[in-house]
Backbone as numpy.savetxt, mean C-alpha at the origin, in Angstrom:
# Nx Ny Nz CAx CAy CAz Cx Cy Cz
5.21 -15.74 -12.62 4.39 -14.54 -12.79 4.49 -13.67 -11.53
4.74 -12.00 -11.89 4.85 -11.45 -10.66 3.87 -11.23 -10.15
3.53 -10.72 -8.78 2.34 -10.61 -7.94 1.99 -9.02 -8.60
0.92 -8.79 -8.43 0.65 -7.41 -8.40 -0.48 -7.00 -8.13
-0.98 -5.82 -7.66 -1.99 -5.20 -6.42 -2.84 -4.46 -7.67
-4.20 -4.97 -7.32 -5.06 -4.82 -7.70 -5.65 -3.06 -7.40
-5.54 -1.94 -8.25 -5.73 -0.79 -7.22 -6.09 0.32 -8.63
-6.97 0.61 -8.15 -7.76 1.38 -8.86 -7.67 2.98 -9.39
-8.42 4.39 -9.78 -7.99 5.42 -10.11 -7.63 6.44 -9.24
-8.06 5.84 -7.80 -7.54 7.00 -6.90 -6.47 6.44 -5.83
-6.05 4.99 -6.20 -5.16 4.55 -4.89 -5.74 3.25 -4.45
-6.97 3.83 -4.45 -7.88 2.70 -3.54 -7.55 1.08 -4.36
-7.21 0.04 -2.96 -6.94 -1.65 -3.79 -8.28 -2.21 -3.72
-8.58 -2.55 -4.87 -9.51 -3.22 -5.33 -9.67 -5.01 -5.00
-8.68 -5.15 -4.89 -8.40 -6.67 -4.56 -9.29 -7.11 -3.15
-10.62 -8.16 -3.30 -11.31 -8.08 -1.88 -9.77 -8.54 -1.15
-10.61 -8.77 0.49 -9.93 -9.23 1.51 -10.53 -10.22 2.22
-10.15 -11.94 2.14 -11.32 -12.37 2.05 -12.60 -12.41 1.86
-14.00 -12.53 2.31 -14.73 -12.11 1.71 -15.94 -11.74 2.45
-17.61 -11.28 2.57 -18.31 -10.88 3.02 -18.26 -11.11 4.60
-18.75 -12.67 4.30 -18.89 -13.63 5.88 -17.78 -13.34 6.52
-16.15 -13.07 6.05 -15.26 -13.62 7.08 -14.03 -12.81 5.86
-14.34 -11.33 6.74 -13.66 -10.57 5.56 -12.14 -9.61 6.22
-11.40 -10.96 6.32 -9.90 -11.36 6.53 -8.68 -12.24 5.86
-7.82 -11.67 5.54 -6.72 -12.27 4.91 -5.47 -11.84 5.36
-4.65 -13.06 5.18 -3.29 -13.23 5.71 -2.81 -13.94 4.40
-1.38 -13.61 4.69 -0.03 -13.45 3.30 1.14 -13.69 3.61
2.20 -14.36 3.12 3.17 -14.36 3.17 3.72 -14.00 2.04
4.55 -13.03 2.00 5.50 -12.45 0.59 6.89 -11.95 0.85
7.23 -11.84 -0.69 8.18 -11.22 -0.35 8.43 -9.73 -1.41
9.31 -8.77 -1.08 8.92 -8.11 -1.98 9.71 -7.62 -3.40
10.12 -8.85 -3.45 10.65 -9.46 -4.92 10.02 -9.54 -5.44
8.64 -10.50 -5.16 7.36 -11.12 -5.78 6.85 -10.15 -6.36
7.04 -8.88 -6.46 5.97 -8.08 -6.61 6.56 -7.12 -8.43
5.59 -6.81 -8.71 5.92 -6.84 -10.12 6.67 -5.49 -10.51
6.96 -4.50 -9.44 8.14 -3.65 -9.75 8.84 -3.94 -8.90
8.92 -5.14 -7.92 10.32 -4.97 -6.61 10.06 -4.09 -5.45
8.55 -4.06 -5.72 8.21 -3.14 -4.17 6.37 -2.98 -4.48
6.14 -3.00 -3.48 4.51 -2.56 -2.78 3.62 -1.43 -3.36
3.10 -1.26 -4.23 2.88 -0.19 -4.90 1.68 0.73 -3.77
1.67 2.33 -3.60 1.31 2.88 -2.72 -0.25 2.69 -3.36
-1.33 2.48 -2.10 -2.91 2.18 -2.30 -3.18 2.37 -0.59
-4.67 2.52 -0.73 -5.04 2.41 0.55 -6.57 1.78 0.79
-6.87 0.79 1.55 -8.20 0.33 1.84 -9.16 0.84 3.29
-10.22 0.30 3.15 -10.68 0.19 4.70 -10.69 -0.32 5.58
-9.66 -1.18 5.83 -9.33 -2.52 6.86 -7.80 -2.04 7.07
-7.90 -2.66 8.56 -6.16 -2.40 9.27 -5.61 -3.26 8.27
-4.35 -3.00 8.53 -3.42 -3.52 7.95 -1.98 -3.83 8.84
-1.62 -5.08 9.81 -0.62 -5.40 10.16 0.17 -6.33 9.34
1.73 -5.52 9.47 3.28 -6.17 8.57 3.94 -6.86 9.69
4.16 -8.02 9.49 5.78 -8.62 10.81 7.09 -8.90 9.46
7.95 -8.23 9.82 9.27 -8.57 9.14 9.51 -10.05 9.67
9.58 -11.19 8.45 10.47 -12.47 8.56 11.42 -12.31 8.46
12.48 -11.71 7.30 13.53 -11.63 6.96 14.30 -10.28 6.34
15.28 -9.49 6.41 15.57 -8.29 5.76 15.27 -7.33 6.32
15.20 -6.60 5.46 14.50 -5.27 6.26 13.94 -4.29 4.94
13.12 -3.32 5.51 12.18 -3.04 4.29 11.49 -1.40 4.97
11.83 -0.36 3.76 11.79 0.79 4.33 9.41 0.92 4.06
8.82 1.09 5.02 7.33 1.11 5.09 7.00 2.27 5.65
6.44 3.00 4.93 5.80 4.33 4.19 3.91 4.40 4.67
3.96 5.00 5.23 2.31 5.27 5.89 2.08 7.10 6.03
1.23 7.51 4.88 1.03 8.52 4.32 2.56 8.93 4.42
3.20 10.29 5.49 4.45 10.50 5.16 5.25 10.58 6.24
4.78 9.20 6.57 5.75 8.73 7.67 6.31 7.33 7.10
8.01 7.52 7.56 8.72 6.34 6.72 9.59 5.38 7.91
8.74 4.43 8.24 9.57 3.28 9.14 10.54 2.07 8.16
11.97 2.11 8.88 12.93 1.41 8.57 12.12 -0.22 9.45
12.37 -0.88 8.80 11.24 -2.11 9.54 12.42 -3.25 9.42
13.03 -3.72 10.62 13.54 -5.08 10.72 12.74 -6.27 10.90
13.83 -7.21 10.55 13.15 -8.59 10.85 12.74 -8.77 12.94
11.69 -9.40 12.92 10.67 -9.63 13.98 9.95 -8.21 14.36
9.96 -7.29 13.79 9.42 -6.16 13.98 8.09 -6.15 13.16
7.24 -5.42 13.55 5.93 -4.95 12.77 5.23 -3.46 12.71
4.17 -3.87 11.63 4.15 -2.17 11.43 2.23 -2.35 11.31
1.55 -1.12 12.00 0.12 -0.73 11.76 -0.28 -0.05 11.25
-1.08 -0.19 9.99 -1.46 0.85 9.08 -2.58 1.09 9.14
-3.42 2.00 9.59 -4.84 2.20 9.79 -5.50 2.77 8.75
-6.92 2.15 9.41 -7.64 2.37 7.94 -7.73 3.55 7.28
-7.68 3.33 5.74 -7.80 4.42 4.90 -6.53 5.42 4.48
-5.50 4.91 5.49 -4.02 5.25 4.84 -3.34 4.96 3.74
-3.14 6.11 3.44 -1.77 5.90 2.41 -0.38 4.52 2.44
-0.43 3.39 2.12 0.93 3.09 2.61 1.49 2.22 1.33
2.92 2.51 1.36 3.73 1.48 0.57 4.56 1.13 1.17
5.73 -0.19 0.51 7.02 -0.53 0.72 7.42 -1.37 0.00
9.08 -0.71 0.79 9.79 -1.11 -0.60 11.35 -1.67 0.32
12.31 -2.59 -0.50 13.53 -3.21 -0.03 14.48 -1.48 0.38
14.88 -2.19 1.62 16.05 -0.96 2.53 17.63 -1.53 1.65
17.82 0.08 1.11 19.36 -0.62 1.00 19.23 -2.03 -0.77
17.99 -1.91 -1.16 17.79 -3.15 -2.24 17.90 -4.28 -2.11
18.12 -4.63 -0.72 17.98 -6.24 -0.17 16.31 -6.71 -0.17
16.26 -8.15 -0.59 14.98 -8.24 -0.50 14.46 -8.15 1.11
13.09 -8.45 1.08 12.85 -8.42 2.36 11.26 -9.60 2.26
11.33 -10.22 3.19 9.80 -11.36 3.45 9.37 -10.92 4.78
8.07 -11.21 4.69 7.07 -10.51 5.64 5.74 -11.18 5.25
5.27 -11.31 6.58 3.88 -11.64 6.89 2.93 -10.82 6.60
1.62 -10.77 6.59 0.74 -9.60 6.84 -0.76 -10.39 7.18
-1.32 -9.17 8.18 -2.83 -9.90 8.66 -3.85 -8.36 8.12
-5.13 -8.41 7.29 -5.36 -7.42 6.26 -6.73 -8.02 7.24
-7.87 -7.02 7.76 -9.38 -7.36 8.11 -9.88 -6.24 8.25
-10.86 -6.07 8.28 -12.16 -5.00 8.02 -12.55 -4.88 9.85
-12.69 -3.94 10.19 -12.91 -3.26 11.47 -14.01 -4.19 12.07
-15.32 -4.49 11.33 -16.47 -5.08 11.89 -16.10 -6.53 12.22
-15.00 -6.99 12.15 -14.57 -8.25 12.64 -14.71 -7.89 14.09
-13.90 -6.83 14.53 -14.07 -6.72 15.90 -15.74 -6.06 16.42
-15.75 -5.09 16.04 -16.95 -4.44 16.14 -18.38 -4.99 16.35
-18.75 -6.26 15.24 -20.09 -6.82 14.91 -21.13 -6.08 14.27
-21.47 -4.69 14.59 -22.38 -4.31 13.99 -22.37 -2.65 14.41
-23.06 -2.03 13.71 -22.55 -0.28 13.09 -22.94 0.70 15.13
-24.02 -0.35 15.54 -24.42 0.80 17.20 -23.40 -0.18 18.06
-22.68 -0.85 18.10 -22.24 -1.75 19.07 -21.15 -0.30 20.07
-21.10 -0.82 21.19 -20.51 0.21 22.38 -18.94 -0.24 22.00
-18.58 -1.27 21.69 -17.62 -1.50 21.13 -16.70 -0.74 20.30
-17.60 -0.62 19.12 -17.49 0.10 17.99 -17.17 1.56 18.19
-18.20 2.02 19.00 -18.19 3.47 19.49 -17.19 3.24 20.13
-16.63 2.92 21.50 -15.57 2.92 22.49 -14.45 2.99 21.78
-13.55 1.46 21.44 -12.72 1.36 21.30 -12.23 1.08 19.66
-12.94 1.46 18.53 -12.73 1.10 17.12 -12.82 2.93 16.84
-14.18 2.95 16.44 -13.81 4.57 16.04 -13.03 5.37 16.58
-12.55 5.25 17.76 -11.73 6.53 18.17 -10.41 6.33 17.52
-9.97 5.16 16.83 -8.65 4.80 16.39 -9.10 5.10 14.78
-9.84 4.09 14.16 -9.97 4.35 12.86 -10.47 5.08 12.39
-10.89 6.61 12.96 -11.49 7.36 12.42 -10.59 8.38 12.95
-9.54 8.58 13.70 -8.55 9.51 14.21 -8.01 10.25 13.12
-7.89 11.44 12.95 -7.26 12.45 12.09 -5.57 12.07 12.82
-5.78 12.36 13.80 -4.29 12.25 14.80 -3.53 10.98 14.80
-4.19 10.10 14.12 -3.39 8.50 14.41 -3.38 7.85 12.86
-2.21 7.41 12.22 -2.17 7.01 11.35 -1.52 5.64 11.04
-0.55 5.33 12.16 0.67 4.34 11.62 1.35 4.01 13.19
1.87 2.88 13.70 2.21 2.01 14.24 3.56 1.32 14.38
4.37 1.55 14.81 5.76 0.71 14.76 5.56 -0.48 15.88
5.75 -1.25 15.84 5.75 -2.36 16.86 7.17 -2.95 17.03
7.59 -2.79 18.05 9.28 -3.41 18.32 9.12 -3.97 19.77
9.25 -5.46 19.44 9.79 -6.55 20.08 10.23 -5.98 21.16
10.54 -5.50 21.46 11.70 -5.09 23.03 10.34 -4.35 24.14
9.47 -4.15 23.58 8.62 -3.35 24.09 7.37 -4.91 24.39
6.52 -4.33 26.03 6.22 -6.18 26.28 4.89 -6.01 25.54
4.41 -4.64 25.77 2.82 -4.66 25.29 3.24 -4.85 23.46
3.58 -4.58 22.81 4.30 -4.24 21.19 4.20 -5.87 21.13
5.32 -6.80 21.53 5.45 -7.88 21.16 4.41 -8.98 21.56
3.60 -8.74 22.34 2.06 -9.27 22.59 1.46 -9.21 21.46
1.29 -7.77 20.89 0.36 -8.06 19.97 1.18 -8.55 18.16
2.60 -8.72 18.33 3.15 -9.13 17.53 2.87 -10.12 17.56
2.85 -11.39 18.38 2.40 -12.73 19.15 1.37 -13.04 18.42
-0.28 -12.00 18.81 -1.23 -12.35 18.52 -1.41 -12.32 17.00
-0.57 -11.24 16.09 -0.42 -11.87 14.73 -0.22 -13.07 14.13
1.23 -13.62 15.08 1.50 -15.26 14.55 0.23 -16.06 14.96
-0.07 -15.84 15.86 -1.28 -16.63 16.07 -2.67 -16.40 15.27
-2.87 -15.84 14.31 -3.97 -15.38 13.98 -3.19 -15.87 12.05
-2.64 -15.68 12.13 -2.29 -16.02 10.96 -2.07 -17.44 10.45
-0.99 -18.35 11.42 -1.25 -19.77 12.07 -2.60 -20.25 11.68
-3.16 -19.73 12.40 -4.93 -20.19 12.41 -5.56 -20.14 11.39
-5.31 -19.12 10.54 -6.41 -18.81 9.09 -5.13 -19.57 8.16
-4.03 -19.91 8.05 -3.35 -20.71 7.17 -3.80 -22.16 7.16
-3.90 -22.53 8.12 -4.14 -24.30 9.10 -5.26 -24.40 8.85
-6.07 -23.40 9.69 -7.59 -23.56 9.42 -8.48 -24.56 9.84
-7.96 -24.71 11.45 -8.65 -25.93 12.18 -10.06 -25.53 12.59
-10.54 -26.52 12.63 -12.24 -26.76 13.57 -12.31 -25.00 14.52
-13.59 -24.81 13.93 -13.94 -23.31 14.88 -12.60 -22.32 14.76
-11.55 -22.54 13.38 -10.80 -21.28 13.32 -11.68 -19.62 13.28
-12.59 -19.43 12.28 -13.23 -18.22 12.42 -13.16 -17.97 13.85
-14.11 -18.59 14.83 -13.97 -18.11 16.08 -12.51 -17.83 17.06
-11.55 -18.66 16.91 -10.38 -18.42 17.15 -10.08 -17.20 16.45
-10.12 -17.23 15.40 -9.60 -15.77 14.70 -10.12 -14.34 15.50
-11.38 -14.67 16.14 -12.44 -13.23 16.18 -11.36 -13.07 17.74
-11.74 -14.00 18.76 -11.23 -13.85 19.94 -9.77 -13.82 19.97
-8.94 -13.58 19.37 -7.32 -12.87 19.46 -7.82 -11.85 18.27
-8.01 -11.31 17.89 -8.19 -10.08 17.09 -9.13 -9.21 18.11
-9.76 -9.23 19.00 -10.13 -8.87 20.03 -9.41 -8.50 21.01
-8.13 -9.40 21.28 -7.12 -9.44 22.54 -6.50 -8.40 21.83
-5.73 -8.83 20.33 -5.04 -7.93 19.78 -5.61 -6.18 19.69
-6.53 -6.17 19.74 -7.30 -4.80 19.28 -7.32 -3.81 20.96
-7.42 -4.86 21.98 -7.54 -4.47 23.33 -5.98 -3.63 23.55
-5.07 -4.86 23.30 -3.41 -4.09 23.79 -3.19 -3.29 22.71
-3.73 -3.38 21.27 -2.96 -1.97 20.55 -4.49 -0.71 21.26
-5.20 -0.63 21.89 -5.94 0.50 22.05 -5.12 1.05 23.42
-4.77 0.08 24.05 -4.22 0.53 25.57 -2.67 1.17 25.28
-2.09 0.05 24.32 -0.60 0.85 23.98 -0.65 2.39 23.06
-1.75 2.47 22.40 -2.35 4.15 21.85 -2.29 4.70 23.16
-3.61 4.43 23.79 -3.45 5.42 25.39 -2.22 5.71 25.97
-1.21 4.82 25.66 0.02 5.39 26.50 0.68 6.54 25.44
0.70 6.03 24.56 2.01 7.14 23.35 0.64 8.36 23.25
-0.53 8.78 23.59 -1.35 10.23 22.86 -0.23 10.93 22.81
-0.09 11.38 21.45 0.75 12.92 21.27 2.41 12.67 20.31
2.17 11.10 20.77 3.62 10.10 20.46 3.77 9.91 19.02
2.45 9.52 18.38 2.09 8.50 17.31 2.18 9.46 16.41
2.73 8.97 14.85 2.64 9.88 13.55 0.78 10.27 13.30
0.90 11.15 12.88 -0.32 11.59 12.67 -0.91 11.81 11.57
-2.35 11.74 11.08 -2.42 11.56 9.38 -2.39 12.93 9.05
-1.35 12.80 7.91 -1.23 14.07 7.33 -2.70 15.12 6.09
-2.54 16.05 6.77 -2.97 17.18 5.99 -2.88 17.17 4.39
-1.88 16.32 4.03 -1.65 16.09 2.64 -2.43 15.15 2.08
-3.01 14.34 3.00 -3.59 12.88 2.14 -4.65 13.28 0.89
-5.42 13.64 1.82 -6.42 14.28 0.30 -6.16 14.58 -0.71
-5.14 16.29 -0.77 -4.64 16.51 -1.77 -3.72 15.64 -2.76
-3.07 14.57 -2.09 -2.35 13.94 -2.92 -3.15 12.81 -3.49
-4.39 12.48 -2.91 -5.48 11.48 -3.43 -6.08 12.12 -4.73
-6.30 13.59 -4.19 -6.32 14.25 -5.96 -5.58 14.55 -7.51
-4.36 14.84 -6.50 -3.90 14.72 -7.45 -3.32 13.26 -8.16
-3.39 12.49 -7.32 -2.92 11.29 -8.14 -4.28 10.57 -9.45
-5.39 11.12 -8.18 -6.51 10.58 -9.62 -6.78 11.86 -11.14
-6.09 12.75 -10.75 -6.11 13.75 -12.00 -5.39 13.07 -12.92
-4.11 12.66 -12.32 -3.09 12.01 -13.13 -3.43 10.97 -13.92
-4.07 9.84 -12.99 -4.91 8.70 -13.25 -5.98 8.55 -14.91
-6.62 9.64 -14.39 -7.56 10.01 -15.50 -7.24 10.85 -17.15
-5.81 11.77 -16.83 -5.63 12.34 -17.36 -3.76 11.63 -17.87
-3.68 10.86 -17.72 -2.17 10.86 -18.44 -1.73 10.49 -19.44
-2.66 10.24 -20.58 -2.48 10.19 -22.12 -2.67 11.38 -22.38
-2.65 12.73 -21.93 -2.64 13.52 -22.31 -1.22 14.71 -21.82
-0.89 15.32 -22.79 0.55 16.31 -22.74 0.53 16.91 -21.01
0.54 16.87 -20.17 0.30 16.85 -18.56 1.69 17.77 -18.19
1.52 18.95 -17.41 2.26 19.53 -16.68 1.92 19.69 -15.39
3.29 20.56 -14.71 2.46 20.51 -13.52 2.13 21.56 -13.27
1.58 22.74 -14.13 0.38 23.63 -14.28 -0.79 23.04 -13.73
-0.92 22.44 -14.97 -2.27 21.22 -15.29 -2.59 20.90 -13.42
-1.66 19.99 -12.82 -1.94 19.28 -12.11 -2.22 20.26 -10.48
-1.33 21.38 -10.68 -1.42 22.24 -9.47 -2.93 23.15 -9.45
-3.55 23.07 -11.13 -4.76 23.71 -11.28 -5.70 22.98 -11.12
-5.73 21.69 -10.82 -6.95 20.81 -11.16 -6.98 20.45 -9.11
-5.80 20.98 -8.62 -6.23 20.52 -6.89 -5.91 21.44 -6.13
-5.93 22.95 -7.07 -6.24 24.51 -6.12 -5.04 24.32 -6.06
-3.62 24.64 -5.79 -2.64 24.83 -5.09 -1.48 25.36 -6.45
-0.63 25.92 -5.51 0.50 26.52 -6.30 1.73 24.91 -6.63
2.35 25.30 -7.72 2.98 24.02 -8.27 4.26 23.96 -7.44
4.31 24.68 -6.44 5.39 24.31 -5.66 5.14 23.90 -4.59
3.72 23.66 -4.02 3.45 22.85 -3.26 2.97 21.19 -3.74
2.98 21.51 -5.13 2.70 20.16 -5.27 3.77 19.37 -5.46
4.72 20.18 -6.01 6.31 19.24 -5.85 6.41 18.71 -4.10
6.18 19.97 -3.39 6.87 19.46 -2.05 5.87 18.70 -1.30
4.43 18.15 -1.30 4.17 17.00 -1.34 3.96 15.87 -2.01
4.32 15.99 -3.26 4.81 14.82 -3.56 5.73 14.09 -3.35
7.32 14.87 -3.47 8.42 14.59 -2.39 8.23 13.89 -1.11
7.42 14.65 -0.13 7.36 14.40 0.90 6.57 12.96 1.25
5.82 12.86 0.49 5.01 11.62 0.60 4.87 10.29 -0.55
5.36 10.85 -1.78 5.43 9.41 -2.83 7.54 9.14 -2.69
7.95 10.36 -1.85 9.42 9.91 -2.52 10.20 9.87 -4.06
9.20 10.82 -4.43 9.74 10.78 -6.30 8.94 12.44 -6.58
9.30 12.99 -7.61 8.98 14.13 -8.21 7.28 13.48 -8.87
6.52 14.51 -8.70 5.26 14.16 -9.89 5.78 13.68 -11.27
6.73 14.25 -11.88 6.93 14.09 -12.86 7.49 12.47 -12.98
8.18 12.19 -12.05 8.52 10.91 -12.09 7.49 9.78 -11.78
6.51 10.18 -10.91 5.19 9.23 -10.73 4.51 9.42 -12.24
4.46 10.25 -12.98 3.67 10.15 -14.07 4.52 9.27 -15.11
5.60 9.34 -15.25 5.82 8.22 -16.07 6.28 7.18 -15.74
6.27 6.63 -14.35 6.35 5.41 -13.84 4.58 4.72 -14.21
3.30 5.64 -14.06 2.54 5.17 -14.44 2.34 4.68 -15.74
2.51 5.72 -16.51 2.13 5.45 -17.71 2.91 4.11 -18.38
4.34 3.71 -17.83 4.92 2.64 -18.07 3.86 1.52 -17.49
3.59 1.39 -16.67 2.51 -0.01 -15.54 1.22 0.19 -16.53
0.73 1.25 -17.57 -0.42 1.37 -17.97 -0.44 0.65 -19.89
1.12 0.81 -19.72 1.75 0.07 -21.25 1.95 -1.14 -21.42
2.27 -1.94 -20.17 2.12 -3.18 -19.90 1.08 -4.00 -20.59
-0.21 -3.65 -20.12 -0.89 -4.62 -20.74 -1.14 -4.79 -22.13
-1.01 -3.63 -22.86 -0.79 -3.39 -23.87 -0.31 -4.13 -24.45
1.18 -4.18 -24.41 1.88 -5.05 -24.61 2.25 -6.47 -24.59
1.49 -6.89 -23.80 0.64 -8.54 -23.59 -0.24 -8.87 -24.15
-0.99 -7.84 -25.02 -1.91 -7.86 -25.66 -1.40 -8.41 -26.99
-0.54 -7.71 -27.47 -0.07 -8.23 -28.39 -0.28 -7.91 -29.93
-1.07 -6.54 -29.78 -1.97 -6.29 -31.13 -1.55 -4.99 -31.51
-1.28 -4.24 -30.84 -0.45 -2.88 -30.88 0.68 -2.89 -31.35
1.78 -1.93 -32.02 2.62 -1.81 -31.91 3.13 -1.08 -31.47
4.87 -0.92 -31.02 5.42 0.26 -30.13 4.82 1.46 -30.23
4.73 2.40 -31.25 4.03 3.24 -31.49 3.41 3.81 -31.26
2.35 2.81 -31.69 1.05 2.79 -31.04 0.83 2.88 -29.27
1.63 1.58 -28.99 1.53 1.94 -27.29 1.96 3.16 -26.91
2.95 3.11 -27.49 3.56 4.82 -26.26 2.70 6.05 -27.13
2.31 5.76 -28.09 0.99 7.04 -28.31 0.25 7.17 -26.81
-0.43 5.70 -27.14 -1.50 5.52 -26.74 -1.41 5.84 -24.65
-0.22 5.70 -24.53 0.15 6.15 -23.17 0.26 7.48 -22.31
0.84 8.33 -23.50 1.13 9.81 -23.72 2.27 9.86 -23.62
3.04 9.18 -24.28 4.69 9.89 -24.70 5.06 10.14 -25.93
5.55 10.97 -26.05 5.59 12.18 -27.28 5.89 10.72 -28.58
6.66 10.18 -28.49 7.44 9.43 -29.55 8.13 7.97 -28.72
7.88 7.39 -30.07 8.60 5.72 -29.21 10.17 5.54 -28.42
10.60 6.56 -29.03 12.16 6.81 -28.51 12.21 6.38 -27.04
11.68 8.08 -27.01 11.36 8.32 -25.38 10.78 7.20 -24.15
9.84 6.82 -25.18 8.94 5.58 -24.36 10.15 4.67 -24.41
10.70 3.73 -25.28 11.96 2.93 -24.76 12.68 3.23 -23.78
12.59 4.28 -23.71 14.17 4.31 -23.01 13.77 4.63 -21.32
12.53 5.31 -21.58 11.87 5.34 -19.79 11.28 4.09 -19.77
11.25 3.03 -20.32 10.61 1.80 -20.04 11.89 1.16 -19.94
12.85 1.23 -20.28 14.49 0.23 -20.21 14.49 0.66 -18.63
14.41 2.02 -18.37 14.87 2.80 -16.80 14.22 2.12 -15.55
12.93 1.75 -16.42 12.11 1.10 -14.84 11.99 -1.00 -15.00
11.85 -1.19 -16.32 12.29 -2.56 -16.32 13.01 -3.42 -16.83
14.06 -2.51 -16.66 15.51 -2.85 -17.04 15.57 -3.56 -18.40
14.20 -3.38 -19.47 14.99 -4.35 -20.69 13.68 -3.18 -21.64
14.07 -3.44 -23.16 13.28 -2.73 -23.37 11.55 -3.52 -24.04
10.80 -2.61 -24.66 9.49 -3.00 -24.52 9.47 -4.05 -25.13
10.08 -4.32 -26.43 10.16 -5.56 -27.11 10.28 -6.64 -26.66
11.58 -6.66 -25.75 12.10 -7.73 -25.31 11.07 -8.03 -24.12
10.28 -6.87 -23.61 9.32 -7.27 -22.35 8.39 -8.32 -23.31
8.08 -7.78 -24.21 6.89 -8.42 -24.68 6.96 -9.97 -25.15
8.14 -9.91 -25.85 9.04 -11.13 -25.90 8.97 -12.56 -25.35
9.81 -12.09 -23.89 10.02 -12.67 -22.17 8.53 -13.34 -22.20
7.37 -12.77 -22.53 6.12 -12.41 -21.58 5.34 -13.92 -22.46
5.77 -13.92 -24.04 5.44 -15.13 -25.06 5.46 -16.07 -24.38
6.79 -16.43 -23.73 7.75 -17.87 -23.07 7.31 -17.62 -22.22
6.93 -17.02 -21.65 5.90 -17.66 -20.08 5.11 -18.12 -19.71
């Protein structure tokens, strides 16, 4: 069974992250595992550090696009846009350490919090992170990943506390390695919003006949700016994100088992079953039948 990301009508992943008490998680994947062959774009409220194990893997943070080798890592700060996907179609495996800010912080007045957390996770100017090994402060806190991850996998005596005190160290050298790059670092784009809108217009609205009239009217803007951030930041035309969705939205459908073709790609918004085959052969290489088929024997 493939993996797949729990993520809701505007982006946002729904999937907790560990949980209240101790609200951190670590992963090993790859991004084969994943149920289109890549990372589907979402964004939460907790950092998000990647270390390349193996391959290499092109990682997307709002519309900035890092080529990511193996022992390299990547920082995605909170509330960003980010996906990824195989460089070149080679797979790629990778670690990841996923936690909620108040791990470091403790509580909403802490000097902490104020000092050295909000000025990063609340930065308009700071979005995304490359970490490369060759660099001593970079591979420190690459370090303190394996070690933090180690720890919550193993899960020895007083790990929570081990976990808090290197996520602390770690949080210290990525605030000091910020202080050095000001001015350096990709910055969150001007686009995020708008493309948070328009993707939940889409969201809400794509069983229905959808242009990109429709979509340039529902988030103020002329339809040629909405092509050129979408481009710029999903890497595909709107038109092509809308029926990549509506395919991921036919799926279950189709596991369901009670519908017929028809019916599903009605029920999706494509004009006729034709059409729906044949953009569903394009993205999972077989057609709906045979998906549904495959899906029996499993």
């Amino acid at each position: 069974m493939k993996k797949k990301l729990k993520i809701g009508e505007n982006l946002f992943e729904e999937t907790p992250h560990g949980n209240y008490g101790f609200p951190l998680e670590t992963s090993y994947d790859s991004l084969s595992m994943f149920e289109h062959g890549f990372l589907d774009c979402h964004w939460h409220p907790e950092f998000e550090f990647s270390v390349i194990l193996d391959g290499m893997m092109e990682y997307q943070v709002n519309d900035t696009v890092y080529t990511a080798k193996k022992g390299c890592g990547i920082f995605a700060n909170s509330n960003s846009l980010h996906t990824a996907r195989a460089y070149k179609g080679q797979d790629c495996s990778y670690f990841a350490v996923i936690f909620h800010p108040v791990l470091i912080f403790g509580h909403e007045t802490s000097a902490i919090k104020n000092i050295y957390v909000d000025p990063i996770a609340q930065s308009p100017q700071f979005s995304s992170l490359y970490l490369n090994p060759e660099n001593d402060r970079q591979k420190q806190i690459i370090n303190f990943l394996w070690d933090i991850s180690n720890l919550h996998q193993e899960r020895p005596t007083c790990y929570e506390l081990q976990i808090k005190s290197k996520l602390c160290e770690l949080w210290a050298a990525l605030y000091q390695e910020i202080q050095l790059m000001q001015g350096k670092s990709p910055s969150s784009s001007k686009g995020v919003p708008r493309l948070k809108e328009a993707l939940n217009y889409i969201h809400s609205n794509y069983r229905e006949n959808l242009t990109l009239e429709d979509i340039a009217a529902a988030c103020n803007i002329s339809k040629s700016e909405v092509c050129r951030f979408f481009k710029r930041m999903m890497r595909q035309t709107c038109f092509e994100y809308l029926l990549r969705y509506r395919i991921q939205k036919s799926i279950p459908l189709l596991l369901g088992n009670v519908q017929n073709i028809t019916e599903i790609s009605e029920a999706v918004g494509f004009s006729n079953s034709s059409y729906y085959a044949e953009i569903f052969r394009r993205y999972m290489l077989c057609s709906p039948t045979e998906y549904r088929k495959k899906s029996m024997y499993q």
